[in-house]
C-alpha positions in Angstrom: -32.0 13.0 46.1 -33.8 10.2 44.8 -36.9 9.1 47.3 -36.6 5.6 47.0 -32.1 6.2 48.5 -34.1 8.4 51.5 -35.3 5.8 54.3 -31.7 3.8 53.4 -29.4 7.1 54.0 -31.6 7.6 57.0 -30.7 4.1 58.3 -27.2 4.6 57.6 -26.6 7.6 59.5 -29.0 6.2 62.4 -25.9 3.6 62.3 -23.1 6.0 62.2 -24.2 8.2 64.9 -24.8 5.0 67.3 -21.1 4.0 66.4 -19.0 6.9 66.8 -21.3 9.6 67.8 -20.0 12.5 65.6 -20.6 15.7 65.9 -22.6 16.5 62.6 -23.1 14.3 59.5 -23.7 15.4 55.8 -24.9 14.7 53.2 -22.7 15.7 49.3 -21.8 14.8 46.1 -24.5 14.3 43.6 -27.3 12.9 46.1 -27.4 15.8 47.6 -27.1 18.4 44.6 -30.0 16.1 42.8 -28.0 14.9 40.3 -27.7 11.3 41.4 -28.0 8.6 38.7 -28.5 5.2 39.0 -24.6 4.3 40.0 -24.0 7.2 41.8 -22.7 6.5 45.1 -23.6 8.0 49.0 -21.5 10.6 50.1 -21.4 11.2 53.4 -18.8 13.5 55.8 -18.5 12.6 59.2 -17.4 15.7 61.6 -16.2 14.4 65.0 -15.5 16.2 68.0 -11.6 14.5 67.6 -10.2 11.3 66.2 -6.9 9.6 67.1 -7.1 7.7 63.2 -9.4 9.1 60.6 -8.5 6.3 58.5 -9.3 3.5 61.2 -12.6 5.7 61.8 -13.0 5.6 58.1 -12.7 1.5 58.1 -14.5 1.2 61.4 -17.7 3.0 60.2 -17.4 1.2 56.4 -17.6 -1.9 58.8 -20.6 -0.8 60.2 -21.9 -0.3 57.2 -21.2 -3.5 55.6 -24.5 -4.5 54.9 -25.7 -1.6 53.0 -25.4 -3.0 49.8 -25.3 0.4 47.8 -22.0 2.0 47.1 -20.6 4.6 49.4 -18.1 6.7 50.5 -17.3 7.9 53.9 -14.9 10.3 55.1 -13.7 11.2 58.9 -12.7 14.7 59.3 -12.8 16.7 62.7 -14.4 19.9 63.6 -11.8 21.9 63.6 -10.2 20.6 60.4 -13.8 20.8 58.4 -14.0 24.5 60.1 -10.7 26.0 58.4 -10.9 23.5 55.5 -14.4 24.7 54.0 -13.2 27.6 53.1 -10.2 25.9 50.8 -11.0 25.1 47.3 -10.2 21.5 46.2 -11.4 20.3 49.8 -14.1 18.0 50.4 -15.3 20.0 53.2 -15.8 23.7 50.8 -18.4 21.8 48.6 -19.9 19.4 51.7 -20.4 22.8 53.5 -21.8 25.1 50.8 -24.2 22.1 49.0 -24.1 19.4 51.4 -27.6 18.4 53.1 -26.8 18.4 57.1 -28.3 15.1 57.9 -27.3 15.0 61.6 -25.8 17.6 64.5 -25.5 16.9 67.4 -27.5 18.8 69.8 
């Protein structure tokens, strides 16, 4: 992961935890393998306890982070989905889960 993305990733997760506090966030895609380049986007994975709408979750926390001007991408799943879907090839949750960088968990 590129240094200079570190303190703004930081901030954004300080963000997402005060707006939905999820159970764990992570970190994937190509910041977190090292492989970012300069148009590479923030891939983060949000892991809630449970969610009535992960798409209005989805919205709500791209809201919140409105003012980030770098591109991102943020996806709701639950605990139990991420538990039985990292194990599934062609999830987002496998690669997230074997790569990812576990940014926040709840304690």
């Amino acid at each position: 992961m590129a240094t200079d993305i570190v303190p703004i990733i930081a901030k954004m997760v300080r963000r997402i935890v005060r707006s939905c506090s999820p159970e764990k966030v992570i970190l994937f895609g190509s910041h977190a393998t090292g492989r970012a380049g300069p148009d590479s986007d923030v891939d983060l994975l949000v892991v809630m306890k449970a969610v009535k709408s992960k798409a209005r979750q989805e919205v709500a926390l791209r809201m919140a982070l409105r003012d980030f001007a770098i591109p991102k991408d943020i996806v709701v799943t639950t605990a139990e989905e991420f538990e039985w879907r990292k194990n599934v090839a062609g999830t987002i949750e496998r690669p997230a889960d074997r790569y990812g960088q576990v940014l926040y968990e709840k304690g």
